[in-house]
N, C-alpha and C positions, 0 to 999 in steps of 0.2 A: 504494500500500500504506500504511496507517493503520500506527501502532505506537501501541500503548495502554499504557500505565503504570500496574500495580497498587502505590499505597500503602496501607499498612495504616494510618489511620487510629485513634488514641487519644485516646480523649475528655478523658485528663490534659496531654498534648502538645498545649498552645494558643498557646506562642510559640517563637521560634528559641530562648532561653533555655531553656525547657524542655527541648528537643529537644535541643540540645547538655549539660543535666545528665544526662539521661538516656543518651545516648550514653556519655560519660565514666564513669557510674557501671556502667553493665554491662561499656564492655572495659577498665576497671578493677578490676571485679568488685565493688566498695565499693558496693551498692546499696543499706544501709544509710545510707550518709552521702550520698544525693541532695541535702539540704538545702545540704551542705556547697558540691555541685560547682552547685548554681542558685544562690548566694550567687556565687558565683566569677565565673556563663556572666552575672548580673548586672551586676559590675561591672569585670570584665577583658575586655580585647580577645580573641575567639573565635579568632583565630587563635596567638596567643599561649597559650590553652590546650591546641586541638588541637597545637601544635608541643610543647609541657611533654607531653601525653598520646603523643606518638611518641618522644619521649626514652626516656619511662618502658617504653610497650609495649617497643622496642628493649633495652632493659637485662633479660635473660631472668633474671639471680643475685636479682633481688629477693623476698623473702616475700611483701611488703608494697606494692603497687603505689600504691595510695590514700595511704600516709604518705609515700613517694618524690616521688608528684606532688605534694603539700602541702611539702613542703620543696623544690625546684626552682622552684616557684613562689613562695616566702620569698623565694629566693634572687634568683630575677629582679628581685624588689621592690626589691631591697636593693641590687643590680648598677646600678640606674636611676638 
């Protein structure tokens, strides 16, 4: 038995960088500040951002998911 795997393919999603701003900006909701989260999937370790984006998802009191991750992420910075 074959299993076949349907990806959706996007012709703007051309490296894991992408692919991870993209992710972050939609279950962040911040889809607007994509520039902000491919600046980040740039030059932070990708698992260090997905573990800050489970922090933030997990923390349900927030308005503002995208300025939460941007400060937890300050905050790592600054913890180093």
């Amino acid at each position: 038995m074959k299993i076949q795997k349907t990806y959706k393919k996007s012709p703007y999603l051309h490296s894991a960088a992408h692919v991870l701003a993209d992710e972050l900006s939609v279950k962040l909701n911040d889809k607007k500040h994509f520039g902000f989260y491919l600046k980040m999937a740039l030059t932070h370790d990708h698992g260090l951002l997905r573990g800050i984006a489970g922090q933030v998802l997990e923390s349900s009191t927030t308005k503002k998911p995208g300025a939460l991750f941007a400060y937890l992420l300050k905050k790592s910075k600054n913890d180093t």
